[in-house]
N, C-alpha and C positions, 0 to 999 in steps of 0.2 A: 582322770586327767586334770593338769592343774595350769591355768592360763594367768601370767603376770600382768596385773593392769598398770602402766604407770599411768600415773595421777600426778602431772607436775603443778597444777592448781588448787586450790579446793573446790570452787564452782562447777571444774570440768569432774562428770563423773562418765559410769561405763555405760549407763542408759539402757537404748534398743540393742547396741550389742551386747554388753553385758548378760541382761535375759535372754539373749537366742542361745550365748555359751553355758549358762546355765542348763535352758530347755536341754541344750546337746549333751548335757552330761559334765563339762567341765565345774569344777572350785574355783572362784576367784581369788584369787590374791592381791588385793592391793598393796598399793604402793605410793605412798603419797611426798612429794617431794618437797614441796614450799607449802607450808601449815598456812590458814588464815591469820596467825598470829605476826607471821614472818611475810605477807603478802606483798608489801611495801620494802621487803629489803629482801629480795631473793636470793642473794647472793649464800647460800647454805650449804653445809656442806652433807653430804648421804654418800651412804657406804650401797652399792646395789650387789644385789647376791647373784649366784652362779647363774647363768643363762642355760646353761644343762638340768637343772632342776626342773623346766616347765617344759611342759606339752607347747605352749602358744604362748607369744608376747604381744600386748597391744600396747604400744605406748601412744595414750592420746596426744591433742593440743594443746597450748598455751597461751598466755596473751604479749611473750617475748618470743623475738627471733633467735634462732639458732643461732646465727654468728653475733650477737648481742651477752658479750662472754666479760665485757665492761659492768652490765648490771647480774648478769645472774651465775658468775662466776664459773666456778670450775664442773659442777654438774654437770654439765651440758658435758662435756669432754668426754667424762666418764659413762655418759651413758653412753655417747653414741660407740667407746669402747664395748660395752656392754650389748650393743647393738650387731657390731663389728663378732666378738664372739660368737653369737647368738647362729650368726650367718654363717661363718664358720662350721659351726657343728652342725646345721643343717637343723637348729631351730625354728619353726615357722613364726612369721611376724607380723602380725597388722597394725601397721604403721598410719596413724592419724592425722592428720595436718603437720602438725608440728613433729612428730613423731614419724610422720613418713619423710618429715622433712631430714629429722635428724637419721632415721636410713641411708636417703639416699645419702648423705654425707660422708655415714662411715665405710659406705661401697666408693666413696672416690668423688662424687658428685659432690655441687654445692646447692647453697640458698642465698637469694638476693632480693632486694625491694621489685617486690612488681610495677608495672606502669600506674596500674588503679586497683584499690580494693577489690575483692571481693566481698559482700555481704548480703545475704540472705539467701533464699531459695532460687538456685542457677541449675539452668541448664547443661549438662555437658556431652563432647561429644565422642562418642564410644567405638571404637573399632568393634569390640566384640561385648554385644549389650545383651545377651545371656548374661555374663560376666558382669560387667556394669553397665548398670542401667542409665538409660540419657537422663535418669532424674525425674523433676530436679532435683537439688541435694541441697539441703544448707548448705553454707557456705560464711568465712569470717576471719578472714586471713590477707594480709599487705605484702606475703612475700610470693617468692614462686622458687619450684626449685629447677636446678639446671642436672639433672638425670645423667649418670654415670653408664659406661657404653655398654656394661652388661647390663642393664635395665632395660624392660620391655615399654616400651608407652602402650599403655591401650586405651589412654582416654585423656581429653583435654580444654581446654578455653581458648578463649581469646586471650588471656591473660598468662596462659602457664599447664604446664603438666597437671591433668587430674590422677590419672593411676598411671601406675605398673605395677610391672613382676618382674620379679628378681628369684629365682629357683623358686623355693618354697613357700615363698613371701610376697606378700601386698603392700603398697604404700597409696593411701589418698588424699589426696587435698583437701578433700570437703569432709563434714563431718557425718557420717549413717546414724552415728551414738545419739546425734541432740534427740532430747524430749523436750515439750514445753517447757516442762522444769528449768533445765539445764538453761536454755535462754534467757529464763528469767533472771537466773543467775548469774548469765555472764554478764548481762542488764544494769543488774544491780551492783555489779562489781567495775564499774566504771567505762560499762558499753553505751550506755544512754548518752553521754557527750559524744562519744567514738561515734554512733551511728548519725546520733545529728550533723554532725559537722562531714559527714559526706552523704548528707539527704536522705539518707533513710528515716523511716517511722518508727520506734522502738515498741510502739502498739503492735505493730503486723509482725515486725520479725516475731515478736513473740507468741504467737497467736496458732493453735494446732494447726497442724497439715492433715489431712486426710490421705492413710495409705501409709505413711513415714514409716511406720513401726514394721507393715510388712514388708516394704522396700531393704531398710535394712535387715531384718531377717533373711533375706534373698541373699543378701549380698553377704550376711557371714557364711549361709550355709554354702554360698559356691565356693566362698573362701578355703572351706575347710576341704571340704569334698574335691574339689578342682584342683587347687592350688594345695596345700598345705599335704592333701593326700590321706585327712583324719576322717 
């Protein structure tokens, strides 16, 4: 089986999900959309291939908004085309922050500036936590999305939508994939101002969680098992 990762940054990678779809048997496929070369001028152009080609699509997060199509151009479009497809054929999709943002979009829904950030390890609260767990979950995201009427909520904040499902498909706001790694990275890629200037400590968010790794693991295998039906 073969799962397409998009990667629309270079910092963000596939992490603790990544290795559970390996553990499961899947080939990763990357997909990487804005090179570290091009990071300061996103606006790129990529061609994305068939969405019938994979067993499973995760397109992660980013550190742009969906309707921010002024800086990072037509991409965005085309994936969530590609998304739109994907759904269509009855593709399964694990949709990541920005990635579940851009799902629900291509199902009809939007995305908009939330009240207040999200950042760091949040609580959420779960209709059904078999499913998703109350956490907490990283978290690093200023938008929220507004969920299209075929979408399920089953989990949320104060601030906005944490998950649904949409047939086959998952979308969440927060991220399962971060490793320490990964935060350092997004850290080091112009999050240390970002987190300062709304009071966070860029020490802690970055700093291991105990549990993280089997949390998400939980939550790809119900994905696939439950949801997805793999």
């Amino acid at each position: 089986m073969r799962a397409l990762i998009i990667r629309h940054d270079h910092p963000s990678e596939a992490g603790f999900v990544g290795e559970r779809l390996v553990r499961r048997g899947f080939e990763l496929v990357e997909m990487l959309i804005v090179s570290e070369a091009e990071y300061d001028r996103p606006g790129v152009t990529v061609e994305f291939p068939d969405p019938r080609d994979f067993d499973v699509i995760v397109p992660l997060g980013a550190p742009w908004s969906v309707y921010d199509d002024l800086t990072i151009g037509t991409w965005v479009g085309d994936e969530i085309v590609l998304l739109r497809e994907a759904l269509a054929a009855d593709v399964p999709v694990l949709g990541i922050c920005f990635g579940a943002q851009a799902m629900a979009t291509a199902l009809g829904g939007s995305v908009e500036r939330a009240d207040r950030p999200e950042i760091g390890w949040t609580g959420v609260r779960s209709d059904d936590p078999g499913l998703i767990s109350e956490g907490p979950w990283f978290q690093w995201h200023f938008d929220r999305m507004v969920l299209p009427p075929e979408a399920k909520e089953i989990a949320r904040s104060d601030v906005g939508p944490q998950a649904y499902v949409v047939g086959r498909s998952l979308g969440v706001q927060f991220h399962p994939e971060v490793t320490p790694e990964i935060v350092r990275a997004w850290l080091d890629n112009g999050g240390v101002p970002q987190a300062l200037e709304y009071g966070y400590d860029p020490e802690e968010l970055g700093r291991p969680r105990a549990g993280a790794r089997e949390q998400s693991y939980a939550l790809v295998d119900n994905f696939l098992d439950r949801i997805a039906g793999l």
